[in-house]
PAZAPA-4460 file (N, C-alpha, C; in steps of 0.05 Angstrom, whole numbers, plus 32768, in hexadecimal, padded with zeros to 4 digits):
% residues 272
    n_x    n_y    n_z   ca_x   ca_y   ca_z    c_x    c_y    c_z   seq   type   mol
   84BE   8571   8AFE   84DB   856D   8AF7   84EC   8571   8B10     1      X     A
   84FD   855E   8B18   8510   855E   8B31   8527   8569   8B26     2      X     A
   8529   8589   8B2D   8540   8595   8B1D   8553   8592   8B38     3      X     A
   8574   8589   8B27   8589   8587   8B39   859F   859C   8B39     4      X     A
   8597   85B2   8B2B   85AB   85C6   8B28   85A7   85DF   8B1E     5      X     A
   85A8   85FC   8B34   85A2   860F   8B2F   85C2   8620   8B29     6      X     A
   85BF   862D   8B0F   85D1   863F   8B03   85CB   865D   8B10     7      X     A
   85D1   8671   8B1C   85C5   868D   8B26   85D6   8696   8B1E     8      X     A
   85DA   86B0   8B06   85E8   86C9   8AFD   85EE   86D0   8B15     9      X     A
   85FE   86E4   8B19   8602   86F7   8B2E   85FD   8711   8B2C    10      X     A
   860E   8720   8B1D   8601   8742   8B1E   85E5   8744   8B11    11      X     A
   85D4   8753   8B1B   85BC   8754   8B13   85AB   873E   8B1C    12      X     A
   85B7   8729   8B26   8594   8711   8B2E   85A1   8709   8B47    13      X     A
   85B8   86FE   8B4C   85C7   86F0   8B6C   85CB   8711   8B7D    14      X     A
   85E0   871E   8B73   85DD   872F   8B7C   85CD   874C   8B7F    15      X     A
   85C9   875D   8B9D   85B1   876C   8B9A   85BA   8785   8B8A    16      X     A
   85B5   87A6   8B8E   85C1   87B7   8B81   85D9   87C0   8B96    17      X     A
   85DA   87B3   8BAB   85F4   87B8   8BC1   8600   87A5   8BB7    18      X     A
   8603   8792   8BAC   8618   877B   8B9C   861E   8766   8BAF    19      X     A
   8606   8766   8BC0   8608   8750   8BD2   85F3   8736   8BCD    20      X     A
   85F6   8723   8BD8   85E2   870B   8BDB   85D2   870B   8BFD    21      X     A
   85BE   8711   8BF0   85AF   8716   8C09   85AB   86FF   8C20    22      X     A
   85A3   8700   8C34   85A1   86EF   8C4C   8596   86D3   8C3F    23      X     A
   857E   86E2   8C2C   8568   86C9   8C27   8570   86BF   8C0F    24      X     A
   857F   86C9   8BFC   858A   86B2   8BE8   85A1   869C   8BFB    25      X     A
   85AD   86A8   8C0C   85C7   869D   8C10   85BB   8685   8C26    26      X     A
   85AD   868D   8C32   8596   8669   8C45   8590   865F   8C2E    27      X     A
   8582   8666   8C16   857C   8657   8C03   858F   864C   8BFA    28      X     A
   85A9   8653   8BEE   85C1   8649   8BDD   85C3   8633   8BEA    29      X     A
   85CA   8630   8C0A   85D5   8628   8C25   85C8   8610   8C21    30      X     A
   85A6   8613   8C29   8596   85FC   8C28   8595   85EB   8C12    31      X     A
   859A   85F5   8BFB   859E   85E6   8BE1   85B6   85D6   8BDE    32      X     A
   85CF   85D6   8BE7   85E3   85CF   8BDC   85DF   85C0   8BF7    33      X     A
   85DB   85C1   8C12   85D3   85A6   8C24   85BE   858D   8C25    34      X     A
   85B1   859D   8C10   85A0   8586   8C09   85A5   8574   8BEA    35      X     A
   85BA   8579   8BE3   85C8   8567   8BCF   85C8   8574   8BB1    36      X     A
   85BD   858F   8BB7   85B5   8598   8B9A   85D3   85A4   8B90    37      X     A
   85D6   85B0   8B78   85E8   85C1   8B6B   85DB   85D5   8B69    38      X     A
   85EF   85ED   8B75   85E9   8609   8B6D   85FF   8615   8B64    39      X     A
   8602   8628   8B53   861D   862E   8B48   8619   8647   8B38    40      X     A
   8630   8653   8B3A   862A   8679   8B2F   8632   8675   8B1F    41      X     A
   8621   8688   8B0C   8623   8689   8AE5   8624   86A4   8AE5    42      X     A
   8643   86B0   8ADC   864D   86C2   8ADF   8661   86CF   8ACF    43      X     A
   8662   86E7   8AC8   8673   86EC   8AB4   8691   86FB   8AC7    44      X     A
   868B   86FB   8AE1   869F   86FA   8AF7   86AE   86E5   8AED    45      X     A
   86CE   86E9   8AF7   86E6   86D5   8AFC   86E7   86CD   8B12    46      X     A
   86F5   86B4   8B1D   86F2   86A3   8B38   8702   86B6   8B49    47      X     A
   8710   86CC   8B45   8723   86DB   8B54   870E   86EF   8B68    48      X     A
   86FC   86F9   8B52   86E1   8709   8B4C   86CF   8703   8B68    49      X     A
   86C8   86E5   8B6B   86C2   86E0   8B7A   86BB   86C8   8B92    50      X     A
   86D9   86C8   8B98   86E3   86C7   8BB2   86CF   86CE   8BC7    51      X     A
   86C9   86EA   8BCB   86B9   86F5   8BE7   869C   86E1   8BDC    52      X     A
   8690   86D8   8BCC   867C   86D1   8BD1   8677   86B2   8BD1    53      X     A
   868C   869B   8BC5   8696   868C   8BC6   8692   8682   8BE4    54      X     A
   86AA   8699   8BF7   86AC   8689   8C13   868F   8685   8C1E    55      X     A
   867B   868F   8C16   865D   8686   8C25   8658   8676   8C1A    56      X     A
   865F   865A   8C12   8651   8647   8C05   8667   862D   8BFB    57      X     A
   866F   8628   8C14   8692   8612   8C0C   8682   85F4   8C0C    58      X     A
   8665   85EE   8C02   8665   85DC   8BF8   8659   85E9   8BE0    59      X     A
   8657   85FE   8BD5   8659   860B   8BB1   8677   85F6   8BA5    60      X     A
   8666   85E2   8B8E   868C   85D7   8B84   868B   85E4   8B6E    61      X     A
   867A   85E2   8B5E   8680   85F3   8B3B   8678   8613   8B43    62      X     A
   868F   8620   8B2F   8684   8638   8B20   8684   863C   8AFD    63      X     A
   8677   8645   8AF6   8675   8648   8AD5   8677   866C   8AE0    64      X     A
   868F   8675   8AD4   8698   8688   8AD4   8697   8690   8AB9    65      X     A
   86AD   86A8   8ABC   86B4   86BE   8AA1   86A8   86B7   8A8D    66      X     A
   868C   86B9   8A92   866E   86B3   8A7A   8678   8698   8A6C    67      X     A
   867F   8688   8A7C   867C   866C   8A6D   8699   8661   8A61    68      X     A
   86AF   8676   8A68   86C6   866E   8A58   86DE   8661   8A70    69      X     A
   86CA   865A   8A81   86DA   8649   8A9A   86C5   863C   8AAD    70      X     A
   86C5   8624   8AB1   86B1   8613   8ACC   86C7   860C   8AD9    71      X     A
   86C6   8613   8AF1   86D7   860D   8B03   86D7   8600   8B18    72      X     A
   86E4   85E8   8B24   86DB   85DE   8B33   86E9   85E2   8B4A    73      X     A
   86DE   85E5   8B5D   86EB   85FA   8B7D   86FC   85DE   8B89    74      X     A
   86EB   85C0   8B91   86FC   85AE   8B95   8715   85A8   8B92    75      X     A
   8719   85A6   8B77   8729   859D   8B60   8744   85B7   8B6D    76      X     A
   873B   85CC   8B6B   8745   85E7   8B63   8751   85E2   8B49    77      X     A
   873D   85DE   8B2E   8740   85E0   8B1A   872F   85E8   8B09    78      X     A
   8735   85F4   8AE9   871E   85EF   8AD8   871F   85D9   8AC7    79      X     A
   8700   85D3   8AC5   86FD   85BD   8AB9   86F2   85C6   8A90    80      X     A
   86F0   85E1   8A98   86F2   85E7   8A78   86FF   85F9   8A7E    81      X     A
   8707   8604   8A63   8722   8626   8A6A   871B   862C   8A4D    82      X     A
   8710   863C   8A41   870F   8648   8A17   871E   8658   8A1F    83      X     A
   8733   866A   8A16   873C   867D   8A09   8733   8686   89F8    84      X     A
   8740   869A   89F8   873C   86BB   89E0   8755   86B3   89CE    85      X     A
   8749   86B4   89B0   875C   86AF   89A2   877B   86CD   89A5    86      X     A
   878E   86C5   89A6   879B   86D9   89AD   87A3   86F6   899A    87      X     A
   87A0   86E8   8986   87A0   8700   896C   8789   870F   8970    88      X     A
   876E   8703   8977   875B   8713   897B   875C   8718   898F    89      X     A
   875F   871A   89A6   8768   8728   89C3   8777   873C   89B6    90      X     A
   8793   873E   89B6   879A   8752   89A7   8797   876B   8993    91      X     A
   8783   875F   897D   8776   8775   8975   8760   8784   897E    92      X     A
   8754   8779   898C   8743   8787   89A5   874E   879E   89BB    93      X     A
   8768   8799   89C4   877A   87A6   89D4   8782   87C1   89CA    94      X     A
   878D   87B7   89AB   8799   87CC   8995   877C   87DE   8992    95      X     A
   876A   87D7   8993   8752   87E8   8991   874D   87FE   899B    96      X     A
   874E   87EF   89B3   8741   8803   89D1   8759   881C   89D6    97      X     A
   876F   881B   89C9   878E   8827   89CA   8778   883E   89BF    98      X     A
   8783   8861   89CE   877C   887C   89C4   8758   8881   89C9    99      X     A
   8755   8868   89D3   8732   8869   89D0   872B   886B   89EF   100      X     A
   8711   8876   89EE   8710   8879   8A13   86F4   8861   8A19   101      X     A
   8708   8847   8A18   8701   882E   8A1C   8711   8827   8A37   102      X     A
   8706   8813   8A50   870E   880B   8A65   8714   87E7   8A5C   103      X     A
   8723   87E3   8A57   8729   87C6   8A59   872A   87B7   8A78   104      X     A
   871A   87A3   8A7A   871C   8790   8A8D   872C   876F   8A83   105      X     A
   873E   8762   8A89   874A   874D   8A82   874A   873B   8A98   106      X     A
   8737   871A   8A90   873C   8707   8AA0   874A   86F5   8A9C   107      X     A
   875A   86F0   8AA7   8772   86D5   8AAA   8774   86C6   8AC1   108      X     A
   8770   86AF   8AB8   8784   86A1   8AD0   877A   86A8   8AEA   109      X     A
   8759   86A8   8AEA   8742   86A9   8B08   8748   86CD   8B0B   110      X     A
   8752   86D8   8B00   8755   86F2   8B0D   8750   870A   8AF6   111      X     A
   8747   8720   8AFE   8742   8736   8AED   8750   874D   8AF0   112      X     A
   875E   8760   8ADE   876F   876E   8ADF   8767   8786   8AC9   113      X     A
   8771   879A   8AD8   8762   87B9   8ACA   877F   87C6   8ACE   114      X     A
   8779   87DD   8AC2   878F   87EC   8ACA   8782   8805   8AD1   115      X     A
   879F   8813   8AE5   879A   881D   8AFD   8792   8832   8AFC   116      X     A
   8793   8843   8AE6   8781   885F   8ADA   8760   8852   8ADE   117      X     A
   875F   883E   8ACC   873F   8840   8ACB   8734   882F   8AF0   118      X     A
   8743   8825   8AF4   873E   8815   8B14   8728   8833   8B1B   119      X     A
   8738   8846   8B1B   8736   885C   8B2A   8726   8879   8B23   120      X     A
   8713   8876   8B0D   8706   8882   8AFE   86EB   886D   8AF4   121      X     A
   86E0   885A   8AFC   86C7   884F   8AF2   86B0   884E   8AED   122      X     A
   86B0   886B   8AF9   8696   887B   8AF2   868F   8889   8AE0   123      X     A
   86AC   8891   8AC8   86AA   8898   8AAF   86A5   8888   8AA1   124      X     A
   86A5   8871   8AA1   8697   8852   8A96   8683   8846   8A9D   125      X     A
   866B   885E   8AAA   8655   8849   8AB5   865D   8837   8AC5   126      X     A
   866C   8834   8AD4   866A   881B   8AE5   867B   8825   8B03   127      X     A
   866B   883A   8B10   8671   8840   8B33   8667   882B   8B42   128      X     A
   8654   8827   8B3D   8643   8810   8B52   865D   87FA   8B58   129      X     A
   8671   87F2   8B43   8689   87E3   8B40   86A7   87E6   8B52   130      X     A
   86A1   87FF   8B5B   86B5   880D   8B64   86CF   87F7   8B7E   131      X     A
   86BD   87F2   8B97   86BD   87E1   8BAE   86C6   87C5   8B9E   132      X     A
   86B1   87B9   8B8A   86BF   87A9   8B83   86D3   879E   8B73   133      X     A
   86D8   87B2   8B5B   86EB   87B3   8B4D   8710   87BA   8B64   134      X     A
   8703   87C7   8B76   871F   87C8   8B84   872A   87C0   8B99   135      X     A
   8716   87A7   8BA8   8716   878F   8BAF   8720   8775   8BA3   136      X     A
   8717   8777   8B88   8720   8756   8B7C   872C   875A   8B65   137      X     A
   8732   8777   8B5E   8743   876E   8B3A   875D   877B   8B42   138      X     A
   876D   8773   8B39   8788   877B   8B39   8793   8798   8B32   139      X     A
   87A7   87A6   8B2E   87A4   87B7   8B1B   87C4   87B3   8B0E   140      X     A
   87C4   87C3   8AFA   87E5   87BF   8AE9   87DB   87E1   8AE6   141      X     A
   87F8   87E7   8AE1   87FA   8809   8ADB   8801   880A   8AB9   142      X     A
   87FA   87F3   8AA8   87EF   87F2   8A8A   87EF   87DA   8A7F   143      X     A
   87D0   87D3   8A7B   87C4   87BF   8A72   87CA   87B3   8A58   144      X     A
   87D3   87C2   8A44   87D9   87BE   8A30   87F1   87AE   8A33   145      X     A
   8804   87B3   8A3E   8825   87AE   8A49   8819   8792   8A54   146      X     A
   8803   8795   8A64   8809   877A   8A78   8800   8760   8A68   147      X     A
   87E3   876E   8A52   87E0   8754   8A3D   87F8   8746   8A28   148      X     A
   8800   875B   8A29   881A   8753   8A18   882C   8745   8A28   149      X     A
   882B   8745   8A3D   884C   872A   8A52   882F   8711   8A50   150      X     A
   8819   871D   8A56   8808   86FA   8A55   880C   86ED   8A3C   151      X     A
   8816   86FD   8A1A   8813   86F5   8A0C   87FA   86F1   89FB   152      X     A
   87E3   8700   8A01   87CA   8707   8A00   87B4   86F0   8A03   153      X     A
   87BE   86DA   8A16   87B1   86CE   8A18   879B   86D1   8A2F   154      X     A
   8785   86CB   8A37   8774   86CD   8A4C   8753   86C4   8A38   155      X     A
   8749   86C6   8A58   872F   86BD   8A51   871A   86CD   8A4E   156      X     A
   871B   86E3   8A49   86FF   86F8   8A45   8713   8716   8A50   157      X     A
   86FD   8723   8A39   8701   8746   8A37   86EF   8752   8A41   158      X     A
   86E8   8761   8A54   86D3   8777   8A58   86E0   8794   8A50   159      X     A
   86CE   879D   8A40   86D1   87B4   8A3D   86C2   87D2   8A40   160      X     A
   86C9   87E0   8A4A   86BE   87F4   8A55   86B9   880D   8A4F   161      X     A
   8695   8816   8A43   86A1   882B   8A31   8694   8845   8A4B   162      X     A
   8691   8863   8A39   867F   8878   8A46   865D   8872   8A3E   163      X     A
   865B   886A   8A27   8640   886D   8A1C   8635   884F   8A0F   164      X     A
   861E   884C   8A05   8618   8830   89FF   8624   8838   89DA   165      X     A
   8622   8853   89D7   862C   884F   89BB   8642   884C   89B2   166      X     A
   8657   8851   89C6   8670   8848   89C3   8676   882F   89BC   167      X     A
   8664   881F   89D5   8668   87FE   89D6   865D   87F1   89B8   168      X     A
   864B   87FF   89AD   863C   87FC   8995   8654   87FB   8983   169      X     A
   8667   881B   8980   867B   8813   896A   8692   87FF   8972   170      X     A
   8694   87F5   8986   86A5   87DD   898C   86A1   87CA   8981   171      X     A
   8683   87C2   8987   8677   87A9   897F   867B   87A6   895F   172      X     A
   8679   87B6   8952   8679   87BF   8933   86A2   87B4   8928   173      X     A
   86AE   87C4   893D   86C8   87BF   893E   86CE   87A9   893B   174      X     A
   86C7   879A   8948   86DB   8775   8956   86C4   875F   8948   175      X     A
   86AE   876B   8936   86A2   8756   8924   86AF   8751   8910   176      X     A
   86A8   8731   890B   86BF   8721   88FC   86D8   8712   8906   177      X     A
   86D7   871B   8920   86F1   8710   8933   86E3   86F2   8940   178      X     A
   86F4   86DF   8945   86E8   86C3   8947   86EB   86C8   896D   179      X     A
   86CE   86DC   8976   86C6   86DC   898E   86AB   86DA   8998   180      X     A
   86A1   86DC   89AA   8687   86DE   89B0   8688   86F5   89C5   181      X     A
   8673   8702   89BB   8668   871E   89C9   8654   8726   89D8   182      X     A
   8650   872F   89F0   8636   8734   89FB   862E   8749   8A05   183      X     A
   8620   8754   8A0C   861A   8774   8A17   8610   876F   8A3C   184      X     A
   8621   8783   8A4A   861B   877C   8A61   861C   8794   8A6B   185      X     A
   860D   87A0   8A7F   860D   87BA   8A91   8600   87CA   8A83   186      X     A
   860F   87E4   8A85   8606   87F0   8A76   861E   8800   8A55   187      X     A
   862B   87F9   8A5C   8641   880C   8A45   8650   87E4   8A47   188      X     A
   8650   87CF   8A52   866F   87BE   8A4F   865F   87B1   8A37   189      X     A
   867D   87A3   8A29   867E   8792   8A17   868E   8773   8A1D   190      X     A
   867F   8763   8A29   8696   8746   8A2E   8697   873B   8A14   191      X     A
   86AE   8734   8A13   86BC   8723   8A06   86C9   870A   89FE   192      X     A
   86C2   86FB   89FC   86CD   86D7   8A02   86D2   86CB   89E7   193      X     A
   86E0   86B7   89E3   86EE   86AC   89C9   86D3   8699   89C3   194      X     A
   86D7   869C   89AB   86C4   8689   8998   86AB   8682   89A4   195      X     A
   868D   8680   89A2   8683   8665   89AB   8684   8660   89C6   196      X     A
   868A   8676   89D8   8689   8671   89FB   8678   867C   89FA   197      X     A
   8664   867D   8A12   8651   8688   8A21   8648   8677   8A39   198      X     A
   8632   8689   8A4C   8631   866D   8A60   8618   8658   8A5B   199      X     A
   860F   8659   8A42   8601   8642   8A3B   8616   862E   8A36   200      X     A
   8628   8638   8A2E   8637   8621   8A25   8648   8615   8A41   201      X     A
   8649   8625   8A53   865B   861B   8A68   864A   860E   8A81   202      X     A
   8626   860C   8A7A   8611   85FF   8A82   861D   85E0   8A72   203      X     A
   861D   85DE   8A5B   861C   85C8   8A55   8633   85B6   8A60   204      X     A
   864A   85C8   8A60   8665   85B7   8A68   865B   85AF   8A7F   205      X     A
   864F   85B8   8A8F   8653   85B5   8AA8   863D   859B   8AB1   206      X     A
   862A   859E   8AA3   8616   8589   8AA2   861F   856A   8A9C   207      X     A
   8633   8570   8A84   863E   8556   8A77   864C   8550   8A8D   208      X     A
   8663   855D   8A98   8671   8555   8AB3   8666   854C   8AC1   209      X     A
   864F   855A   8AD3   863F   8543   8AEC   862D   852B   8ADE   210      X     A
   862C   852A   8ABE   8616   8516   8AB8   85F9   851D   8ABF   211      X     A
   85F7   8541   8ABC   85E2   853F   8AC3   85CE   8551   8AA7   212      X     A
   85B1   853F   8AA1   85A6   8550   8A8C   85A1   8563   8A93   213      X     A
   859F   858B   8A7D   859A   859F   8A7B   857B   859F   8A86   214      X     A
   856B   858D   8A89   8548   8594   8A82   854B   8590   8AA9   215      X     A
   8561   858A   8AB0   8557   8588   8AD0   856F   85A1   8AD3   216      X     A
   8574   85B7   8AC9   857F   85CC   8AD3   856F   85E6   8AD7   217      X     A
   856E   85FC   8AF1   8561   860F   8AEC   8578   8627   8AE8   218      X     A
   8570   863D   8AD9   8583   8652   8AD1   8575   866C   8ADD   219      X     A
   8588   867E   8AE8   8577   8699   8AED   858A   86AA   8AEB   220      X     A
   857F   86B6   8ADB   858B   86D4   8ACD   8578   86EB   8AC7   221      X     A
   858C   86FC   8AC4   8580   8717   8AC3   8584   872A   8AA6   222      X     A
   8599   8724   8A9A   85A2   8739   8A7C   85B0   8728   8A68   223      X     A
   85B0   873C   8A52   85AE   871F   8A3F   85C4   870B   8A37   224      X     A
   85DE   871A   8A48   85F0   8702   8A45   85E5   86E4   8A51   225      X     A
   85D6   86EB   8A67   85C5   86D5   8A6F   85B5   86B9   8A5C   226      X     A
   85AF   86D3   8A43   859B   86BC   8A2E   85A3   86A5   8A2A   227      X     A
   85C3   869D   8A21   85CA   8686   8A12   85BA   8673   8A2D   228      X     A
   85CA   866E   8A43   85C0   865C   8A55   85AD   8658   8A61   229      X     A
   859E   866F   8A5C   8582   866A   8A62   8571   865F   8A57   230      X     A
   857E   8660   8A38   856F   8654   8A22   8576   8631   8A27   231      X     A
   858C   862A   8A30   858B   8610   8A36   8589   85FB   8A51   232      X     A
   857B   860D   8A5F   8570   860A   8A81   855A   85FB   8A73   233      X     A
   854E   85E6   8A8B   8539   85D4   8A8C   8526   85EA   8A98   234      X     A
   852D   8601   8AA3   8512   861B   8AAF   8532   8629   8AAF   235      X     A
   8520   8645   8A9B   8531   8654   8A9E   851D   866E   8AB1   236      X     A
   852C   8676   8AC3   8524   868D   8AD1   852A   86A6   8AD5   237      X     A
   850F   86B8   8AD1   852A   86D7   8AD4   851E   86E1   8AEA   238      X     A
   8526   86ED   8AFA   8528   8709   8B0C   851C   8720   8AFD   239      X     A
   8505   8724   8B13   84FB   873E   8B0F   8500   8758   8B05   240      X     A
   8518   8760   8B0E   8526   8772   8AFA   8533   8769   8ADE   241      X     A
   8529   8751   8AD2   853C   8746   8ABF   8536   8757   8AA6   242      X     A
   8547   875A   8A8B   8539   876B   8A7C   851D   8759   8A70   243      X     A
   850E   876E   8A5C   84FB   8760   8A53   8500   874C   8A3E   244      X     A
   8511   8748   8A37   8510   8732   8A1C   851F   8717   8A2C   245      X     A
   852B   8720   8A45   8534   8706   8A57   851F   86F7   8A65   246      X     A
   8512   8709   8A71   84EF   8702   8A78   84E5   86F4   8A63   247      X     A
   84DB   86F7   8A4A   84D2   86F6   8A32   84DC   86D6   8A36   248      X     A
   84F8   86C7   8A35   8505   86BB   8A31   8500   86A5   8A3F   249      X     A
   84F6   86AA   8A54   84F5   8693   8A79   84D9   8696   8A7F   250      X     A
   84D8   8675   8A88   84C2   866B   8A8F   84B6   8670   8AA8   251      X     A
   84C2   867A   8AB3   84C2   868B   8AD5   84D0   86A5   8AD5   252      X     A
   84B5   86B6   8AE6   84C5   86CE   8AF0   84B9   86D2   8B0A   253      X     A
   84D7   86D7   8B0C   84D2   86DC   8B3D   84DD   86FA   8B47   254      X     A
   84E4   86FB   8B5A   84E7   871B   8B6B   84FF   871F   8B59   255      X     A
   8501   8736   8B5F   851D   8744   8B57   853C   873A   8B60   256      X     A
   854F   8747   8B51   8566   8741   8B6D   8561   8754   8B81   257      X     A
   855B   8765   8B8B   8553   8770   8BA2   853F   8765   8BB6   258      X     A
   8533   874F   8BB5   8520   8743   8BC0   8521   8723   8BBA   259      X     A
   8539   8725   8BB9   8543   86FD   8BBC   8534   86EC   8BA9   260      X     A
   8537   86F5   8B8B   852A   86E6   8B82   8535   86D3   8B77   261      X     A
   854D   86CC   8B78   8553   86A9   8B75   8557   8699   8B94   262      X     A
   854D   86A7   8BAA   8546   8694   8BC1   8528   867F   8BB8   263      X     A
   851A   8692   8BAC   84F9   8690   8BA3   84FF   8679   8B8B   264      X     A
   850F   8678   8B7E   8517   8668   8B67   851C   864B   8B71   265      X     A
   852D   864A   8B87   8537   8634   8B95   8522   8627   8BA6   266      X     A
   8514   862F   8BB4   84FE   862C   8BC4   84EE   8623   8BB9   267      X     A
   84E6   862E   8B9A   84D6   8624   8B93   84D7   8611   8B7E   268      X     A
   84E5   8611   8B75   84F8   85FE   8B5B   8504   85E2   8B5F   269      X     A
   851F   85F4   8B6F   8530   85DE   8B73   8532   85D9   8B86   270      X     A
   8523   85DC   8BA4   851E   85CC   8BB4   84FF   85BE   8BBC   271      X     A
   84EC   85CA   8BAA   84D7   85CB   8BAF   84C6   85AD   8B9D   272      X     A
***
């Protein structure tokens, strides 16, 4: 099969546990997109998010971002899909997290925005390793609640941020029945996206746009927000650290992200 398009997650499979793209993915990305192929990050990152990794790769044209609820095209400087969060349900999600020792993350409009208490405490939420980057690329407001409310509660995805996985557990229990889609990511977050998004689904948009079939796409991921699109990859692939039921899932398994294992993907896949 002459596959013409590799999807690579980022945290956990593109990037290593330093949150970087190593030497040898990034010759691989490089050599792929010069030799006429598509490569493009499948990410629950916003385009604001990632900027720093973007500039290594200015013939990269698509991103399928905020897990599928935006493909974006860098050319254009547009999106060519955009879902929203229904806004009543945005809102009662917000009203939730109010008195609860929940960290809200909010993406809008390419950019992510926290507020400035939790900016500065993210290690009570499981997520230090985040630290550098959270205060590099997201904004902050001095109350999140206030600032959803001038957006009008509109945007494109919620992360939420608990202390424990059983917290995130009674969330999930919380916001069922609400017309969203839910996924479990890290270790304590809960993303959030309106209806029927995910990035399987923002595989397909993106396929229909270039005219190109799913059975010539490769996917590589690592956790299970990963599944939808991997489930509709022509080879779905995980990374060595991927969990076991994502493994379970893909027809290939290569190095870790610590050991470039979507360079090995490309090499051997989609350029090979």
């Amino acid at each position: 099969m002459p596959y013409q398009l590799l999807a690579a997650d980022m945290d956990g499979t593109l990037l290593n546990s330093r949150k970087e793209i190593s030497p040898a993915d990034a010759t691989a990305i490089t050599r792929a997109l010069e030799a006429g192929k598509q490569v493009v990050f499948s990410t629950g990152r916003c385009i604001g998010e990632l900027e720093p990794f973007l500039a290594l790769f200015p013939k990269m044209r698509y991103v399928l971002c905020e897990s599928g609820a935006c493909v974006y095209d860098r050319a254009e400087e547009r999106a060519i899909h955009l879902q929203l969060i229904d806004p009543q349900a945005a809102k009662t999600i917000l009203d939730y997290t109010k008195g609860r020792d929940i960290m809200p993350q909010i993406l809008v409009r390419n950019e992510a925005v926290m507020d400035i208490r939790h900016l500065n405490n993210l290690a009570h939420y499981k997520m230090a390793h985040y630290q550098n980057h959270f205060q590099q690329n997201c904004r902050s407001t001095n109350d999140i609640y206030w600032y959803c409310q001038a957006q009008e509660w509109t945007f494109e995805k919620i992360c939420l941020y608990h202390t424990s996985p059983e917290d995130r557990a009674d969330t999930l229990l919380a916001v069922e029945g609400l017309p969203l889609t839910t996924a479990l990511a890290e270790e304590t977050s809960l993303e959030i996206s309106a209806h029927g998004v995910d990035k399987g689904v923002g595989l397909e948009v993106l396929c229909r746009h270039l005219g190109l079939p799913l059975e010539e796409t490769i996917v590589v991921g690592d956790s299970f927000n990963d599944l939808p699109i991997l489930k509709k990859a022509g080879l779905p692939v995980a990374v060595g650290n991927a969990a076991e039921p994502v493994k379970a899932a893909c027809q290939v398994v290569v190095d870790d992200c610590d050991h470039s294992g979507v360079s090995q993907a490309i090499e051997r896949y989609l350029l090979g």
